[in-house]
N, C-alpha and C positions, 0 to 999 in steps of 0.2 A: 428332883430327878432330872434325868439331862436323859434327853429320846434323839440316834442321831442313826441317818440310814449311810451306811459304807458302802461305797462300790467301785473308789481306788482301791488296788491291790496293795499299794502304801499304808493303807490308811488300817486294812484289814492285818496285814501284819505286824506293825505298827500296836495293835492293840493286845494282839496274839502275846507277842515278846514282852507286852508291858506285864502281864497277866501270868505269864512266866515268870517273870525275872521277881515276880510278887507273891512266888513259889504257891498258887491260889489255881488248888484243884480246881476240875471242871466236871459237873454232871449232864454228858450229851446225851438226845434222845434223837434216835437216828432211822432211817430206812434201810441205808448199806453198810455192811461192816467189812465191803472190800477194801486190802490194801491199808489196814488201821494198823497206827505204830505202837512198837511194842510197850508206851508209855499206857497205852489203854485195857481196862479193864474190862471185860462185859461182866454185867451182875443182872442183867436178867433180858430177854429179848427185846432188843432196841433201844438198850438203857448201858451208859459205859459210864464209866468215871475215868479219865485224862489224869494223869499226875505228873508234876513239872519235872526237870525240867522237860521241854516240849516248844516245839516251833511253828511257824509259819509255813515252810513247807510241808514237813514230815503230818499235817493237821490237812494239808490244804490235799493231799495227797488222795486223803480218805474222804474230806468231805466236797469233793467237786462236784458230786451229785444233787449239792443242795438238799432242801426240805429237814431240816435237823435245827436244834434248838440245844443250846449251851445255857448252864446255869454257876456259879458260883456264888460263897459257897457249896459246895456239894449238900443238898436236901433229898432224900429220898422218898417226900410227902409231898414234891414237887410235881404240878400237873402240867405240860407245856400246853400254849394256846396263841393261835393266829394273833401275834402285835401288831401285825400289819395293820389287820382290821381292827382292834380294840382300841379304846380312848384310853389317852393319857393318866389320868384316875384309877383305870382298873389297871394299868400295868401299876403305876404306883402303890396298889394296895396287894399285888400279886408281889413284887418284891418287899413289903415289908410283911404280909403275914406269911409267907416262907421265909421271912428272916435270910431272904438273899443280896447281896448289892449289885449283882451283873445278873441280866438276861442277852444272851444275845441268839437269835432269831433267822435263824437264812432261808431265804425264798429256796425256790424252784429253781434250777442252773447255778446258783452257787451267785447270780449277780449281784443281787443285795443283801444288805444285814444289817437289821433294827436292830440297834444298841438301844439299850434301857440301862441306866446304872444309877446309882445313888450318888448324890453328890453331896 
């Protein structure tokens, strides 16, 4: 597993586009569904699935709010939890027993995001 915190806007889109162009739905769980593009689905309160393609901006539009958590593959047995605070081990066993390879994770204001991925 590869644990890395973003907080270029490079870096953050940079991963967006990669994740797209790798046509690899997203399962967000969210606080706002202001301004969300019409790539998103809501399927139940606070819970969307993204479908590609989808960008950097039209993503960054919606999620400026912060406090929201991305998963891919899309799992709907998926529980989100603070990676901030957890150890490396539970995120590693949180993406292999949801059978997911990305978690990614955004604080408060949209400043950072804990990437967890499978390598």
């Amino acid at each position: 597993m590869k644990r890395t915190i973003l907080k270029k806007e490079s870096s953050k889109r940079e991963l967006i586009n990669r994740l797209s162009s790798d046509r690899r739905k997203l399962l967000v769980f969210f606080d706002y569904l202001d301004d969300a593009p019409p790539t998103v689905e809501v399927i139940k309160e606070g819970v969307a699935i993204v479908s590609p393609p989808y960008d950097y901006e039209s993503l960054e539009k919606w999620w400026y709010y912060g406090n929201w958590q991305a998963v891919s593959p899309v799992n709907k047995k998926y529980k989100p939890f603070d990676t901030f605070k957890a150890a490396d081990q539970d995120i590693e066993c949180a993406l292999k027993d949801n059978e997911i390879s990305i978690i990614i994770d955004c604080f408060y204001d949209d400043v950072e995001w804990n990437v967890a991925e499978k390598i």
